[in-house]
C-alpha positions as CSV (number, residue, x, y, z in Angstrom):
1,X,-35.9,-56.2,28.8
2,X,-32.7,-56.2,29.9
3,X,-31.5,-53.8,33.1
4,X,-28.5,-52.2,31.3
5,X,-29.0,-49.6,28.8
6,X,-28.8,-50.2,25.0
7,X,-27.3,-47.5,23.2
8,X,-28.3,-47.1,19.4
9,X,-26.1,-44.9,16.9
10,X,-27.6,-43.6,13.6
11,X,-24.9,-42.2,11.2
12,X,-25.7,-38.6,10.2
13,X,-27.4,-38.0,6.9
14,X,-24.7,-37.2,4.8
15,X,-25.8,-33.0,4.9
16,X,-25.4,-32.9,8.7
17,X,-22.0,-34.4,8.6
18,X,-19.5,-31.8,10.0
19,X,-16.9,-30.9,6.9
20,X,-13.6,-33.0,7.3
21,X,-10.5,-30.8,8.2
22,X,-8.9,-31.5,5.6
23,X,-8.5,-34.2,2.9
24,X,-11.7,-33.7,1.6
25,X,-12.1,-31.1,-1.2
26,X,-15.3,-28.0,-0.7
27,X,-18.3,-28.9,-2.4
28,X,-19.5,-26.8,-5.4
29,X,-22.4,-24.9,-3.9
30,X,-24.6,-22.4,-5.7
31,X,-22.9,-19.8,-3.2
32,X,-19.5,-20.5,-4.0
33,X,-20.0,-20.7,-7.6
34,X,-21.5,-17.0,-7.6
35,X,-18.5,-15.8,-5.7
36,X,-16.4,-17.6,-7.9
37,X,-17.9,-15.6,-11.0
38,X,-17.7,-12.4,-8.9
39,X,-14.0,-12.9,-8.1
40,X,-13.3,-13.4,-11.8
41,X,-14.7,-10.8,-12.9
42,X,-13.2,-8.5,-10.7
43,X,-10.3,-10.0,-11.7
44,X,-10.8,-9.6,-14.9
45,X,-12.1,-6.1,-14.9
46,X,-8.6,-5.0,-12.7
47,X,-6.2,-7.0,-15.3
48,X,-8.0,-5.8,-18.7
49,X,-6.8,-2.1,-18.4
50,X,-3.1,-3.6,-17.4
51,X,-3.2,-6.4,-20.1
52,X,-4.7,-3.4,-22.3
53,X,-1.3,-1.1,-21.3
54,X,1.1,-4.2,-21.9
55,X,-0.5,-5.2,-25.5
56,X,0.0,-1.3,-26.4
57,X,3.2,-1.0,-26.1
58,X,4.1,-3.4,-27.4
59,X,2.9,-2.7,-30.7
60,X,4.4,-0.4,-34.0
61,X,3.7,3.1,-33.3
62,X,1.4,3.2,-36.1
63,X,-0.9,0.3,-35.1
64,X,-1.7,1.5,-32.0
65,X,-4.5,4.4,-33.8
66,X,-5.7,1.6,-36.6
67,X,-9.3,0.8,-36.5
68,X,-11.0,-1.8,-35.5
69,X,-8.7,-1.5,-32.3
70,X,-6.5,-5.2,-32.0
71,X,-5.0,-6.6,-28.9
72,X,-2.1,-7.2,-31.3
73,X,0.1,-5.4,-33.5
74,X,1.5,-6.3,-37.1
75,X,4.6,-7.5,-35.5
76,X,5.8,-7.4,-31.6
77,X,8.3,-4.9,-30.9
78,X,10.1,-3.4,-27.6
79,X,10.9,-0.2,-29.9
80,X,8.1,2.1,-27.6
81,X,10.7,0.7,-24.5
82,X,13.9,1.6,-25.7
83,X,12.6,5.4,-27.3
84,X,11.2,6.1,-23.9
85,X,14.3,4.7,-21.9
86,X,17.1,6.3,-24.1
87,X,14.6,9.8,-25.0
88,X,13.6,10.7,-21.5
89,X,15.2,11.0,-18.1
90,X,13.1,7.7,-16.7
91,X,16.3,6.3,-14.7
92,X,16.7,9.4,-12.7
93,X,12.9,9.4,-12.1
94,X,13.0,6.1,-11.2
95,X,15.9,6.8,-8.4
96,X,14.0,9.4,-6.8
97,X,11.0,7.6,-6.8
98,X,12.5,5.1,-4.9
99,X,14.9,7.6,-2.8
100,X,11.5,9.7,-1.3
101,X,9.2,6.6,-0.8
102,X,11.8,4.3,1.1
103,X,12.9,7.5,3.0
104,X,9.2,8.6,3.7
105,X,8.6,4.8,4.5
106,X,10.9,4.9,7.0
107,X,10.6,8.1,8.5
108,X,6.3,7.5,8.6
109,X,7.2,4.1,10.6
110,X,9.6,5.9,13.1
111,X,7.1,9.0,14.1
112,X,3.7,7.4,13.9
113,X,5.3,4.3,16.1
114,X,6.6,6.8,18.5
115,X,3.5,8.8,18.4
116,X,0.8,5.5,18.7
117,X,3.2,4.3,21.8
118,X,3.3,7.6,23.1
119,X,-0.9,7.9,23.2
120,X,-1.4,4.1,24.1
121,X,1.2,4.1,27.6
122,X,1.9,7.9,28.7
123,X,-0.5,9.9,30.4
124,X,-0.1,13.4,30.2
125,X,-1.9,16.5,30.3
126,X,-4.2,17.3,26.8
127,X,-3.7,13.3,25.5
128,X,-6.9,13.0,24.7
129,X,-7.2,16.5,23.2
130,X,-4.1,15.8,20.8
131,X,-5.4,12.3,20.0
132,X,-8.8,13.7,19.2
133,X,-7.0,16.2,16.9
134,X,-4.8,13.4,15.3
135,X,-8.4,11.5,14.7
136,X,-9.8,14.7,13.3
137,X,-7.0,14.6,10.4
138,X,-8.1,11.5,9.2
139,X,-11.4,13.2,8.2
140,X,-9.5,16.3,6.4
141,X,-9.0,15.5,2.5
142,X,-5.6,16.1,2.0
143,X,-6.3,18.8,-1.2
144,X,-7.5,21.3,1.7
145,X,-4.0,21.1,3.4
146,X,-2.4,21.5,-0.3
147,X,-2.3,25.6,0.1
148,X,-0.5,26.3,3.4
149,X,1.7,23.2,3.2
150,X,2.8,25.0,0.1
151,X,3.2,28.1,1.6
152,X,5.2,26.7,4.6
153,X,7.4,24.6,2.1
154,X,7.9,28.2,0.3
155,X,9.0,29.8,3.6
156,X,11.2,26.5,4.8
157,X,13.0,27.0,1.4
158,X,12.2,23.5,0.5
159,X,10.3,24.1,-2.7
160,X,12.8,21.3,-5.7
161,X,14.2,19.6,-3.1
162,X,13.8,15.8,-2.0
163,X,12.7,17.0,1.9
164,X,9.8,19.5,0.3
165,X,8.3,16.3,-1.2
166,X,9.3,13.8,1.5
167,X,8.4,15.8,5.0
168,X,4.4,16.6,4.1
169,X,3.8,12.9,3.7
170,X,5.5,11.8,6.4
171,X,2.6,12.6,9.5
172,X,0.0,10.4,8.4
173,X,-3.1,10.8,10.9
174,X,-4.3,7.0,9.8
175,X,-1.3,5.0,10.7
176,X,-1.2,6.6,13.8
177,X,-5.0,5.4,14.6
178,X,-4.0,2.1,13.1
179,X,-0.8,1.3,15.6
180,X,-2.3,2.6,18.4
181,X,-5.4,0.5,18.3
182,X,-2.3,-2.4,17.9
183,X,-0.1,-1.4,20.6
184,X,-3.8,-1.5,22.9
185,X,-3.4,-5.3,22.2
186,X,0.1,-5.6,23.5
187,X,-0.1,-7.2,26.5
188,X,1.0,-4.9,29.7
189,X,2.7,-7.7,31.9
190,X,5.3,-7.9,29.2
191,X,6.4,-4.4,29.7
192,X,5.7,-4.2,33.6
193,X,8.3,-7.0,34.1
194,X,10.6,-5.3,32.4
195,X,10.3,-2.3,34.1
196,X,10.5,-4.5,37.2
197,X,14.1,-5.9,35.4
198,X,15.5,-1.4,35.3
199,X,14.5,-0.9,31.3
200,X,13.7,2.0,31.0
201,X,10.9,3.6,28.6
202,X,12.6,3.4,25.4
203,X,14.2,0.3,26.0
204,X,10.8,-1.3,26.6
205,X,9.6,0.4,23.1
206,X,12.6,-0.9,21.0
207,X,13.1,-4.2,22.1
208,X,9.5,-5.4,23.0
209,X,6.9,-3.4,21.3
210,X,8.7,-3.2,18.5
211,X,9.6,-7.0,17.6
212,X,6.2,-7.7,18.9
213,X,4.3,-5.0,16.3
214,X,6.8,-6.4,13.4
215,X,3.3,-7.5,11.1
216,X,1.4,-3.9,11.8
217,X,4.7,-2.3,11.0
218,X,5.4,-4.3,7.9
219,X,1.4,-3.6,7.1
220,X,2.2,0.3,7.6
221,X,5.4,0.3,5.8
222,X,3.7,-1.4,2.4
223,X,0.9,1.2,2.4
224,X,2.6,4.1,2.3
225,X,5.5,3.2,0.5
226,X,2.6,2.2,-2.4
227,X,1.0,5.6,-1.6
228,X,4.0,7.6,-1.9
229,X,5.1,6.0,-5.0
230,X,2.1,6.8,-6.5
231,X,1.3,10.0,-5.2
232,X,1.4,12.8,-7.9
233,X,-0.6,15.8,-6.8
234,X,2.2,17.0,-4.0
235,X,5.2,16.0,-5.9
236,X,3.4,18.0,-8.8
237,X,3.2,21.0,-7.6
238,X,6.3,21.1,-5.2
239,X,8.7,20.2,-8.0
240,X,9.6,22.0,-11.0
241,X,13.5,20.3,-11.8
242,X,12.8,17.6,-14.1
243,X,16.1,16.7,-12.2
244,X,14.4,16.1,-9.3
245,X,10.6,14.8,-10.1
246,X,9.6,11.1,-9.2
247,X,8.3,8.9,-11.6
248,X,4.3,10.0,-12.0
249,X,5.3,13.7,-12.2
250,X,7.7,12.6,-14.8
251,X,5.5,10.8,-17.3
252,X,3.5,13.6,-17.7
253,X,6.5,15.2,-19.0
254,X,6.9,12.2,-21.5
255,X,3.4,12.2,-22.4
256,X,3.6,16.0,-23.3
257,X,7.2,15.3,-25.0
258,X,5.7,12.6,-27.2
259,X,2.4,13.9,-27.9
260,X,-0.3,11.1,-29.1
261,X,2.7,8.3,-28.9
262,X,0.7,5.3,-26.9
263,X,3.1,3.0,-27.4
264,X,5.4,5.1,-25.6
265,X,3.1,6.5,-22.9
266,X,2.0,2.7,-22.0
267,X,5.6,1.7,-22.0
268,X,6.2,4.5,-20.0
269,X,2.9,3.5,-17.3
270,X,3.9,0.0,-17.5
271,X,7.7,0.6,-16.1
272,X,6.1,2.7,-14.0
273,X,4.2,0.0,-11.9
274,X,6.7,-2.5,-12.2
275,X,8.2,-1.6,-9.3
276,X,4.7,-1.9,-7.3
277,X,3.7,-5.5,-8.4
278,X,7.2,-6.9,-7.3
279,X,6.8,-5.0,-3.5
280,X,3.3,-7.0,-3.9
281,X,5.4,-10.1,-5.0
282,X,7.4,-9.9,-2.5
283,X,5.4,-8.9,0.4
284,X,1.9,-10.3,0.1
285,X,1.4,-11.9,2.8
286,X,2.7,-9.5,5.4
287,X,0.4,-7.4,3.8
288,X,-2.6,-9.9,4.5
289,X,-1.0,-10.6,8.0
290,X,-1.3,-6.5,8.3
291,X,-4.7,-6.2,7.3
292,X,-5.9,-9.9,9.9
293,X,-4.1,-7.6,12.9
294,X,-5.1,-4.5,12.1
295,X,-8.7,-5.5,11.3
296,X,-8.7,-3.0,8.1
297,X,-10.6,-5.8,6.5
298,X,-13.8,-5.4,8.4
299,X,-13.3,-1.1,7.7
């Protein structure tokens, strides 16, 4: 025997191999293969009801009620499209749509910014009394508040106009809870030094919590502007000018003008989420960056 040491290597069995980063494609477990099914058919069970929509209208009026129901018509037409465009006041509906949710996008980033900064660096008396309330109106269903926001919009004088609909939705108890477990993350020293440099409170908010919270923000902004687009209970009953009703309260206006029509009322639903799948389109990934910061995806 020799006196130095002889040092034996034995390859791993091909299991206990660590994966490759990279290069190598995933192997085809029975896991994976059961999520895969699961993903498609949540998939598919999402995009049937839209594909379902799509198909209708585009279809003769009188095909849509034939039995056996068909995924296609006699012919493809865009007829159901143009009726509801030129018959109804869609365009206008479509404006204010857009006019309240980018308005109560923006205003909702603004306050529950100021408001999450405001809980997360300044101390003052009753903080934790007024955050505990603003956590307590996460827990309220918003049909309880329906009655006196009413009233006050009543009394305010802002019953048909674009501020009753907007101002309601813009204090939204989650968001705050949401930035303010974001700004906890922001590191300190980045603020003390520039306290230490004469900034002042606002200036530290505007130019370093702010660029630095740009993916919670973005996150924030996509949610509600989704959830005030579609939001039709308020708008409902705080609106009576077809002048002045958003998009949901407005179909029901062309469902009610057009009776039984399907072709119409699915033309009608499927310009209606147009608009949401190209914010999607647009803005997935800030939305998946959102959720990774914000940790919504564990909730």
């Amino acid at each position: 025997m020799s006196g130095s040491a002889t040092v034996t290597t034995r390859s791993a069995p091909r299991s206990e191999r660590p994966a490759e980063a990279g290069g190598r494609r995933p192997r085809w477990t029975r896991g994976r293969i059961v999520l895969l099914v699961v993903a498609l058919l949540l998939t598919a069970a999402w995009l049937l009801p839209l594909a379902w929509a799509v198909a209708t209208s585009l279809k003769p009026e009188g095909d849509t009620t034939k039995t056996p129901l068909s995924w296609i018509g006699s012919r493809v037409t865009f007829d159901a499209y143009s009726k509801v465009w030129e018959s109804g006041d869609l365009m206008i509906w479509l404006m204010n749509s857009a006019y309240i949710s980018v308005m109560t996008t923006l205003l909702t980033v603004v306050t529950c910014a100021m408001a999450a900064y405001g809980f997360t660096r300044t101390d003052f008396r009753g903080r934790r009394l007024l955050y505990g309330l603003v956590l307590a109106g996460i827990m309220v269903p918003p049909q309880v508040l329906i009655a006196p926001l009413f009233r006050e919009m009543v009394q305010l004088g802002l019953v048909d106009t674009y501020w009753g609909v907007i101002l309601p939705q813009v204090a939204v108890p989650a968001m705050v809870f949401i930035l303010v477990k974001f700004f906890e993350g922001v590191p300190r020293e980045l603020e003390e030094a520039a306290f230490v440099d004469g900034a002042g409170r606002w200036r530290v908010f505007w130019t370093i919590v702010i660029p630095l919270s740009r993916p919670v923000l973005a996150a924030v902004a996509i949610f509600t502007f989704i959830s005030t687009w579609n939001n039709f209970l308020w708008p409902f009953l705080v609106t009576t000018d077809p002048g002045g009703m958003t998009l949901p309260v407005g179909l029901v206006n062309v469902q009610s003008t057009f009776g039984v029509r399907y072709a119409q009322i699915m033309a009608s639903l499927v310009i209606a989420g147009m608009p949401l799948l190209i914010v999607f389109a647009f803005f997935q990934r800030q939305i998946v960056r959102g959720i990774a910061h914000t940790g919504l995806a564990g909730q």
